[in-house]
Each structure stands twice: as structure tokens, then as C-alpha cells.
C-alpha positions in Angstrom: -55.2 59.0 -18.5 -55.0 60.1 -14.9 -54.4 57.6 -11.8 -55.0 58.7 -8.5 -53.4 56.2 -5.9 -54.7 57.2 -2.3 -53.8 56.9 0.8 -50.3 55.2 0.5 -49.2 53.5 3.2 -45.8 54.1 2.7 -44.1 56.8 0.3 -40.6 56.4 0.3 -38.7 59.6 -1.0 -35.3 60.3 -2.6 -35.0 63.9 -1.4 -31.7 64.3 0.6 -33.4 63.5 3.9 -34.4 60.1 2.4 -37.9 60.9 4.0 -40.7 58.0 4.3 -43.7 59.6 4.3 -47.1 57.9 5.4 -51.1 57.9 4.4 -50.1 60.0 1.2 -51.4 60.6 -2.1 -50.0 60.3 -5.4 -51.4 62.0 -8.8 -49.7 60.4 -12.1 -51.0 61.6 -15.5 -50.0 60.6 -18.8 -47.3 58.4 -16.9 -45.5 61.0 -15.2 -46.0 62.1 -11.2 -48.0 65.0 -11.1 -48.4 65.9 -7.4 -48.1 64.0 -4.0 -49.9 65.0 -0.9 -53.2 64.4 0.5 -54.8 65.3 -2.5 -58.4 65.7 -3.2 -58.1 65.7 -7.6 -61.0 63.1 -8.9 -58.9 60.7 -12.1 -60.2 58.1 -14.6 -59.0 55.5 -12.2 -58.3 55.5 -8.4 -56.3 52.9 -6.5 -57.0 52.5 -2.8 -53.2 52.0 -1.1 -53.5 51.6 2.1 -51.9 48.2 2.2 -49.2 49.6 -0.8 -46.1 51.1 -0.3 -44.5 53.3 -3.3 -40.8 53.7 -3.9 -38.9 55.0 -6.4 -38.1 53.0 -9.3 
């Protein structure tokens, strides 16, 4: 299964720069994070997320 959650309003990031990233994309299949970005993939179910943020966890 393949979840596309777009347009994050908040991405919060644990690169070394501990980067928050805004209006972003994120592509999880089969559980696992697939690609972030501002992604244009179609999935079996698409979250809207403007009002979500996503950290890691």
C-alpha cells in the first residue's frame, strides 16, 4: 500500500542541520519513507497535511 501525505506543513528533519522544512511531501510504501519533496506520485490513499506537522519517530 502506498500513502502519499501532501503538503506538510511542517517536516521536521534529523539531518545534522536539524532542518524544518515547510509545504512538503512525503511518499511511504509498504511502511517505509520512500521519497520527500514536492512530489507529484498518485498512491492508494492521499492525506491532505496542511494543518499536520511530521517528525521523526
Amino acid at each position: 500500500m502506498e500513502i502519499l501525505i501532501k503538503g506538510l506543513r511542517f517536516l521536521v528533519t534529523q539531518d545534522d542541520d536539524r532542518r524544518i522544512l515547510r509545504d512538503k511531501d512525503i511518499l511511504i510504501k509498504e511502511g517505509i519513507i520512500e521519497k520527500v519533496g514536492n512530489l507529484s506520485e498518485s498512491a492508494d490513499e492521499i492525506i491532505d497535511g496542511r494543518d499536520l506537522v511530521a517528525i521523526p519517530g
